[in-house]
N, C-alpha and C positions, 0 to 999 in steps of 0.2 A: 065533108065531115068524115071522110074514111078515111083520110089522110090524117087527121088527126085524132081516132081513134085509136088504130095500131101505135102512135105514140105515145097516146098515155097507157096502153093495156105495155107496152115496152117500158118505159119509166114505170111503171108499174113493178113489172116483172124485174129489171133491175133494182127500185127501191127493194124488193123483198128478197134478192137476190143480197145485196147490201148489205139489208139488216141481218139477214139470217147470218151470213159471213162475223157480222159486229155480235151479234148474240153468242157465235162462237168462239170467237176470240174473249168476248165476257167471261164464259162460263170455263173457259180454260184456265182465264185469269183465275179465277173464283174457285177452282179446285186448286192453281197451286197455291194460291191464300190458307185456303183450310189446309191443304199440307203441313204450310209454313206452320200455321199455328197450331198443328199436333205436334211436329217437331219440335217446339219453340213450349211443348206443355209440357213433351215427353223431357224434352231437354231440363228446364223447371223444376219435374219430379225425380228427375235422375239427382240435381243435384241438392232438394232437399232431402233426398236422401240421405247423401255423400254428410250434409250436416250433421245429419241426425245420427248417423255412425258416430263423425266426427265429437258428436256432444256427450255421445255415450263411453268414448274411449276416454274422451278427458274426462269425464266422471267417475271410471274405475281407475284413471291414473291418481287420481285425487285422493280417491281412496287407499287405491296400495299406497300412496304416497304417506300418508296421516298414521294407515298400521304401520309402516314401517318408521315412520318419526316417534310415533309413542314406542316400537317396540327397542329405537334404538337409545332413549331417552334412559327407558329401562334399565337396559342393560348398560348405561353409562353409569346409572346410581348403582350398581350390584359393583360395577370395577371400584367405584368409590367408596362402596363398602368394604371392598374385600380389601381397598388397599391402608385403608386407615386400621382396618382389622390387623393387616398383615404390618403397618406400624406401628403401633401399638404391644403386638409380639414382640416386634425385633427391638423394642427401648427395654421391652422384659429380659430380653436374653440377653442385652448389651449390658445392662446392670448388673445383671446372673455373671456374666463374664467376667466383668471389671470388678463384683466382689471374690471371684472365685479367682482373679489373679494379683490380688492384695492377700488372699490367704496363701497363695501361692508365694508372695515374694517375705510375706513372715514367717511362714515358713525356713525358706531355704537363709533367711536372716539369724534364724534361730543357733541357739547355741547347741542342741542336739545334733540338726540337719548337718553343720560344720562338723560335730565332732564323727557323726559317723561316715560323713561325706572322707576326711581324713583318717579313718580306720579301713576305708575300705580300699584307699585307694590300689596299697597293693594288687588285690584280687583284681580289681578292673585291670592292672595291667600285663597281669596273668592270663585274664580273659583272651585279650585281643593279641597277646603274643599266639595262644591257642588257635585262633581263630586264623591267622597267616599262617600258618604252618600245615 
């Protein structure tokens, strides 16, 4: 019986020897597990962050995007104003012109215009013999 005593108190001491070896190979396991899975959290929150930026920029782009369409919307109706204004004017003045050079050519049609246009022609050439010399 002695003989087989010290073998089981040996497998003994080996089995616990064993385990305790496999409990630490577990428990090594099982912290780089938990690692994993804080990195794997932090990772997670890191990138719904990155969304929640992401959500927030597109949301003020959205917006300057809208002020700036209404405000350019705007100022397209002011050019369209100003340019129907600004023709409008100029058929005023075109008209202004085109009767102002109808009285201009009855005018010089006229029988006075001619008769003093040829009275005076002398002097005019009076004038510019003056003027070269």
């Amino acid at each position: 019986m002695s003989d087989t005593a010290p073998l089981t108190d040996l497998a003994r001491e080996a089995m616990v020897i064993r385990l305790t070896n496999e409990l630490r190979i577990a428990n090594e396991r099982l912290a780089a597990l938990e690692l994993e899975v804080l990195n794997s959290r932090d990772h997670a929150i890191g990138r719904a962050t990155e969304v929640g930026e992401l959500r927030h920029r597109l949301s003020e782009a959205r917006q300057t995007h809208a002020t700036h369409d209404v405000n350019h919307r705007a100022h397209i109706a002011q050019l369209e104003d100003a340019l129907s204004a600004a023709s409008t004017a100029a058929r005023v003045e075109n008209r202004k012109a085109s009767s102002l050079n109808a009285d201009l050519e009855r005018m010089r049609d006229s029988f006075t215009w001619k008769l003093g246009r040829t009275m005076m022609w002398p002097v005019r050439v009076l004038k510019r013999l003056v003027r070269r010399a």
